[in-house]
N, CA, C and O of each residue as an XYZ file, in Angstrom:
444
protein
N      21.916     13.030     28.535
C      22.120     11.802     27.759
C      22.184     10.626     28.727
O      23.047     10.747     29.597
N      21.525      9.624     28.754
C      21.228      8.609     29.103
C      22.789      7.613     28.792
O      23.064      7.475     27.600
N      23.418      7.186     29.461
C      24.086      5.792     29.152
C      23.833      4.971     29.175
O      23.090      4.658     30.105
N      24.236      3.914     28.168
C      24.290      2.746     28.440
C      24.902      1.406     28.248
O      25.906      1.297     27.544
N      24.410      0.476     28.775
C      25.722     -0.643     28.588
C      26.109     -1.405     27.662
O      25.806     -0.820     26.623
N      26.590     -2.350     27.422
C      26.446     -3.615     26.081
C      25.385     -4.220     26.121
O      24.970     -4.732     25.081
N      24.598     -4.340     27.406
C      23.625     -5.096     27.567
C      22.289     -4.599     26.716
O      21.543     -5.314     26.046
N      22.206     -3.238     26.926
C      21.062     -2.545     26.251
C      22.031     -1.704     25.690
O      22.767     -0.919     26.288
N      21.956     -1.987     24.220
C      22.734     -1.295     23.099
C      21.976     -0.181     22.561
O      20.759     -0.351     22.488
N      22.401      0.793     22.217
C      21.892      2.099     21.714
C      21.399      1.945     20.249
O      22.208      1.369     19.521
N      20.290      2.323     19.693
C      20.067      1.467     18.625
C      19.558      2.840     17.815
O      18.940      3.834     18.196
N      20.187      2.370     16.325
C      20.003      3.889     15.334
C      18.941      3.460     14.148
O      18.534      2.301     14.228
N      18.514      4.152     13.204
C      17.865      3.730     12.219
C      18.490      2.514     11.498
O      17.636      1.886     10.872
N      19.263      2.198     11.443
C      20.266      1.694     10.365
C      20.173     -0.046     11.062
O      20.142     -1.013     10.301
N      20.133     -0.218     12.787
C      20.353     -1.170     13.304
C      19.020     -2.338     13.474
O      18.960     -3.424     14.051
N      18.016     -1.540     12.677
C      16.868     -2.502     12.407
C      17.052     -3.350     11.484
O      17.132     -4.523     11.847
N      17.126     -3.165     10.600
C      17.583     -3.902      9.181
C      18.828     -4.529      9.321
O      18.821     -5.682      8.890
N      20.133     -4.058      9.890
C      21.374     -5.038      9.981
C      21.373     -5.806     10.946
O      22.115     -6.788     10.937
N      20.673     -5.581     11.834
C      20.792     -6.534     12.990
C      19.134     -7.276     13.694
O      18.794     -8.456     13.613
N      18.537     -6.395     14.201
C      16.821     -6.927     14.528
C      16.438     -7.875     13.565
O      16.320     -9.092     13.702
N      16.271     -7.220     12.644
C      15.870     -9.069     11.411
C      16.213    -10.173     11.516
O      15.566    -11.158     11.162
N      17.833    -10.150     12.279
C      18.653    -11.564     12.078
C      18.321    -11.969     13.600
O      18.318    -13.124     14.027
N      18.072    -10.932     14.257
C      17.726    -11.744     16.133
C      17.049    -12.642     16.143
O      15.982    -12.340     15.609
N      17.075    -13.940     16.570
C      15.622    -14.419     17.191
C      15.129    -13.611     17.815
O      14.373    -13.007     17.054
N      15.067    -13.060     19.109
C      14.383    -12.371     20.515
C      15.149    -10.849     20.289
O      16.362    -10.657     20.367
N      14.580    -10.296     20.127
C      15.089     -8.518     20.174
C      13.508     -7.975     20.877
O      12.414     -8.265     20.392
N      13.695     -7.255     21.935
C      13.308     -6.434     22.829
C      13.905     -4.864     22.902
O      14.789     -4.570     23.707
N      13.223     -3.723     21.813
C      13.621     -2.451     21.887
C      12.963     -1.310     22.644
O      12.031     -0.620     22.230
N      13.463     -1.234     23.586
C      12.840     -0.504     24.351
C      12.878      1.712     23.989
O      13.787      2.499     24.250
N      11.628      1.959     23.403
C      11.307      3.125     23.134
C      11.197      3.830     23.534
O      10.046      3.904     23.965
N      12.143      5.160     23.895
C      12.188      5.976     24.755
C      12.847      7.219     24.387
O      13.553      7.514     23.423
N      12.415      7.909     25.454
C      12.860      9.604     25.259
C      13.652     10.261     26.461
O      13.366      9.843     27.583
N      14.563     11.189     26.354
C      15.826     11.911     27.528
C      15.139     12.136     28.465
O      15.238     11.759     29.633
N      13.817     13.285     27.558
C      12.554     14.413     27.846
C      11.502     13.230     29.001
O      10.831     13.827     29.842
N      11.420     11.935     28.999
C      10.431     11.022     29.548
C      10.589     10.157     30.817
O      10.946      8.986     30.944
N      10.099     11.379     31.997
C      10.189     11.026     33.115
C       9.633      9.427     33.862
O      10.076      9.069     34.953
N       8.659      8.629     33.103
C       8.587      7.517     33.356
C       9.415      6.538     32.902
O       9.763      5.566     33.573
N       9.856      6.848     31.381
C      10.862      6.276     30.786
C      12.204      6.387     31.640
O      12.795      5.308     31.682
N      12.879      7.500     32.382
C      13.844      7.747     33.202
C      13.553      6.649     34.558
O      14.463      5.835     34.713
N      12.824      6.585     35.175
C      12.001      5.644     35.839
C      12.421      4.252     36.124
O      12.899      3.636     37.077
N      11.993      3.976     34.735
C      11.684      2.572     34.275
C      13.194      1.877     34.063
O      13.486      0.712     34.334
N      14.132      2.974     33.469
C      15.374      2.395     32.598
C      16.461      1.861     33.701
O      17.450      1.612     33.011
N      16.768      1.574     34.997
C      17.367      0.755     35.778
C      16.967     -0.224     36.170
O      17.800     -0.875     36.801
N      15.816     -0.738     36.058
C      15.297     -1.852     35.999
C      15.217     -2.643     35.136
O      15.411     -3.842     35.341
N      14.819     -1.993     33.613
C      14.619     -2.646     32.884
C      16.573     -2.995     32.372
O      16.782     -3.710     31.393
N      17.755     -2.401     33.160
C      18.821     -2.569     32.322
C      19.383     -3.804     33.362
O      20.216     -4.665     33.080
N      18.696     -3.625     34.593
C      19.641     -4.435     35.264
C      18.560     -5.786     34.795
O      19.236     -6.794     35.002
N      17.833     -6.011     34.510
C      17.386     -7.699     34.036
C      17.436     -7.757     32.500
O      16.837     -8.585     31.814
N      18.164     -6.846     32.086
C      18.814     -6.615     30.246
C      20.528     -7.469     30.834
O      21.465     -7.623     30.050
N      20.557     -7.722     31.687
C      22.149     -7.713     32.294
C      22.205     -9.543     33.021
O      23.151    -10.330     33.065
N      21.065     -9.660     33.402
C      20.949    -10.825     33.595
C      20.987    -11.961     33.008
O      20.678    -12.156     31.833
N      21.412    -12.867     33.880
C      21.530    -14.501     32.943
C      20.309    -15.117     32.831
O      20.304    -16.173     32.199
N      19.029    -14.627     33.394
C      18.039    -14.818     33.444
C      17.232    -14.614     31.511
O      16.545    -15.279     30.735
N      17.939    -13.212     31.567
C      16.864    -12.880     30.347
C      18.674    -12.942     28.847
O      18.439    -12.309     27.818
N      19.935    -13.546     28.900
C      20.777    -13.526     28.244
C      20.396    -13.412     26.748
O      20.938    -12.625     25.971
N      19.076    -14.571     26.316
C      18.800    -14.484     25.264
C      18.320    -14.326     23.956
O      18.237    -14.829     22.836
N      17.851    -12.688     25.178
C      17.485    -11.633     24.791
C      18.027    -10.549     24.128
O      18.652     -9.786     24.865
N      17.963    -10.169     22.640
C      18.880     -8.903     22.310
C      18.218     -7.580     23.033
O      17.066     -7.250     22.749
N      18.862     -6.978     23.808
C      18.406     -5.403     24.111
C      18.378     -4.263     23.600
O      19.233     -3.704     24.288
N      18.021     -3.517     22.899
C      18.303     -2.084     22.704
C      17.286     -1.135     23.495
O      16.237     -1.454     24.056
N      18.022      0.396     23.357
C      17.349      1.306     23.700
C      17.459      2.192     22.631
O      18.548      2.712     22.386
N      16.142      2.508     21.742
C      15.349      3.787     20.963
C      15.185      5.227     21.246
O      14.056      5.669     21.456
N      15.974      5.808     21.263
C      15.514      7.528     21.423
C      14.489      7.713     20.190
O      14.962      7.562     19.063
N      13.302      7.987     20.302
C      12.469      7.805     19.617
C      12.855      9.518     18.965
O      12.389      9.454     17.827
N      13.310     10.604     19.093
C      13.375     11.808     19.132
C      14.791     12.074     17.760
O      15.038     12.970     16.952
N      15.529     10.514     18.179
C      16.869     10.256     17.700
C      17.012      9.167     16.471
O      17.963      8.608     15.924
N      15.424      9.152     16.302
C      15.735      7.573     15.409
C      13.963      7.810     14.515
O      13.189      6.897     14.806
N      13.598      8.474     13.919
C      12.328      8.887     14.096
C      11.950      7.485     12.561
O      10.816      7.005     12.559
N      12.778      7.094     11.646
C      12.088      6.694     11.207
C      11.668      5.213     11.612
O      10.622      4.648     11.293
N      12.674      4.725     12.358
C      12.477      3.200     12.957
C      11.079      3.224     13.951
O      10.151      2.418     13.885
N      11.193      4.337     14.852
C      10.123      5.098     15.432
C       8.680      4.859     14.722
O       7.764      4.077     14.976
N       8.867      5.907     13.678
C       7.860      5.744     12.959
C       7.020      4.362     12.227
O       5.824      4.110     12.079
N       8.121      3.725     11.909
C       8.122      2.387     11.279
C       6.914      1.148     12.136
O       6.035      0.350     11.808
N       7.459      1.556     13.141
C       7.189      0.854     14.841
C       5.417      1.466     15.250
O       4.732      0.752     15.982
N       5.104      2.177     14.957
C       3.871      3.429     15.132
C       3.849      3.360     16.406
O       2.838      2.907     16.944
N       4.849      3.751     17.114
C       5.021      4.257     18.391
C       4.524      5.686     18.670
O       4.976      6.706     18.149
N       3.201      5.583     19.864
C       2.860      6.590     19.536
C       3.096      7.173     21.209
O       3.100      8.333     21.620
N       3.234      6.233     21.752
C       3.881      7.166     23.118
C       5.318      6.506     24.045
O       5.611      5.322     23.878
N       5.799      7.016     24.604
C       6.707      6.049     25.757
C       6.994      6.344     27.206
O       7.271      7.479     27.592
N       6.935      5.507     27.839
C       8.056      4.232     27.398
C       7.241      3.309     26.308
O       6.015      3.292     26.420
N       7.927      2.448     25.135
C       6.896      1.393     24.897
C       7.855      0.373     24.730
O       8.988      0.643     24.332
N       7.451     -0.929     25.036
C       8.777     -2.071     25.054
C       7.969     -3.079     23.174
O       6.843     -3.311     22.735
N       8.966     -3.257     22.850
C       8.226     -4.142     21.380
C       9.234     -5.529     21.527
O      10.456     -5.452     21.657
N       8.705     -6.401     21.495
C       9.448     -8.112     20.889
C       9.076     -8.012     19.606
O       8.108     -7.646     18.939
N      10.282     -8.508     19.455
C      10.771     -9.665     17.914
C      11.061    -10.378     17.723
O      11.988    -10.792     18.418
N      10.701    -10.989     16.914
C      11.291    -12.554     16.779
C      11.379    -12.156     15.195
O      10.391    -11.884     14.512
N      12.817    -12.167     14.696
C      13.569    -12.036     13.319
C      13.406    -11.124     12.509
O      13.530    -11.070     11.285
N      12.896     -9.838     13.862
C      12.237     -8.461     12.896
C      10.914     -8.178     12.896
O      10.553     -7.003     12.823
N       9.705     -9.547     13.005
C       8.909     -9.259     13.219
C       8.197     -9.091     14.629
O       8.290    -10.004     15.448
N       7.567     -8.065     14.888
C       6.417     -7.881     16.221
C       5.962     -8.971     16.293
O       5.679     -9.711     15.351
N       5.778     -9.295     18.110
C       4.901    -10.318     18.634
C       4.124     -9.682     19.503
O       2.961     -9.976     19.777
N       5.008     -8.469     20.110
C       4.097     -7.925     21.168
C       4.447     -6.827     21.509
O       5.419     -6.303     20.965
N       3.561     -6.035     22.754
C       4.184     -5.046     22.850
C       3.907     -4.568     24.236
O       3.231     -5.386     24.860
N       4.248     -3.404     24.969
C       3.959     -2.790     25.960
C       4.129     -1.593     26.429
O       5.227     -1.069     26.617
N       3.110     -1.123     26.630
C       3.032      0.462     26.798
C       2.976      0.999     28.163
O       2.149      0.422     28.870
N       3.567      1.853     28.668
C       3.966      2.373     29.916
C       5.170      2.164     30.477
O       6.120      1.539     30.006
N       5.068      2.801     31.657
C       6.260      1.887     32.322
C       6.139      1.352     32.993
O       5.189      1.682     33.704
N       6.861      0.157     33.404
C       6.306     -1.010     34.319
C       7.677     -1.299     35.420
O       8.870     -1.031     35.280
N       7.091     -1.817     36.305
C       7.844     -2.629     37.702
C       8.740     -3.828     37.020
O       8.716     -4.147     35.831
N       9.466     -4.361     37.973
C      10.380     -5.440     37.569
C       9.189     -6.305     37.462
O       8.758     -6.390     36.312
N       8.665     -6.845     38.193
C       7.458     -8.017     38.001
C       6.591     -8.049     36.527
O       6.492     -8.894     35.638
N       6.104     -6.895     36.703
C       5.553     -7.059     34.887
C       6.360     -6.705     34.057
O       5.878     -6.785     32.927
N       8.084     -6.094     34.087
C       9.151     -6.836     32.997
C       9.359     -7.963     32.528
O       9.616     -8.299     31.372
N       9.198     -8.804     33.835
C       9.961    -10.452     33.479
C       8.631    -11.043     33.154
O       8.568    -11.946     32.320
N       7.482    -10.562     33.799
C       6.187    -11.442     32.690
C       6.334    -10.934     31.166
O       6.723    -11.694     30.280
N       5.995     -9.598     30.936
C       6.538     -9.803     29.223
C       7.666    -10.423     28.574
O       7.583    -11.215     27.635
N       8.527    -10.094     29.021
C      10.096    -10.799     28.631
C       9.552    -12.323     28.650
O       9.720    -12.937     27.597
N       9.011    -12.915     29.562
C       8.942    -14.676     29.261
C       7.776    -14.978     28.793
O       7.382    -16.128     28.605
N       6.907    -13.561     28.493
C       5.908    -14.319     27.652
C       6.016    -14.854     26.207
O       6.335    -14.024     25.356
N       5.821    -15.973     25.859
C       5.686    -16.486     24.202
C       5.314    -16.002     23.339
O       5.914    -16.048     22.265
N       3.884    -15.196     23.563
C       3.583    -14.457     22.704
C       3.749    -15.264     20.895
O       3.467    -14.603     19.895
């Protein structure tokens, strides 16, 4: 089991609808225990989830294994995959796992 902080909140089926809708900026990052790039990726992507840089940003992290219909909802079809929102809806997305450098370009892209 993966931990994690306040910064990147653990996110269940239920937390799309009560909370992602009302975000401006929600960034859920899709992932699996089983997903060695996803394992990878997830200290990087928590320590600039932690930053004052990216604050106003909502974070979560998706066990896609643990949450299958938000998952599904999402048509996530592999991970790691990172998705923006703006009030629930998709702007963008990203598939793989990536370096700090192409974190903070998606994170500040407008999209």
């Amino acid at each position: 089991i993966i931990k994690q902080n306040i910064m990147l909140k653990d996110m269940n089926d239920t937390d799309f609808q009560e909370k992602v809708v009302k975000e401006d900026l929600t960034i859920i990052n899709y992932s699996a225990s089983w997903c060695g790039p996803c394992k990878q990726q997830l200290p990087t992507l928590k320590s600039l989830a932690e930053s004052d840089e990216f604050k106003h940003i909502n974070f979560y992290y998706c066990d896609v294994d643990n949450n299958l219909n938000t998952s599904t909802s999402a048509n996530i079809r592999g991970v790691p995959t990172l998705v923006k929102y703006r009030k629930g809806k998709e702007i963008s997305r990203k598939v793989g796992a990536s370096g700090e450098a192409e974190l903070k370009a998606f994170f500040k892209s407008e999209d």
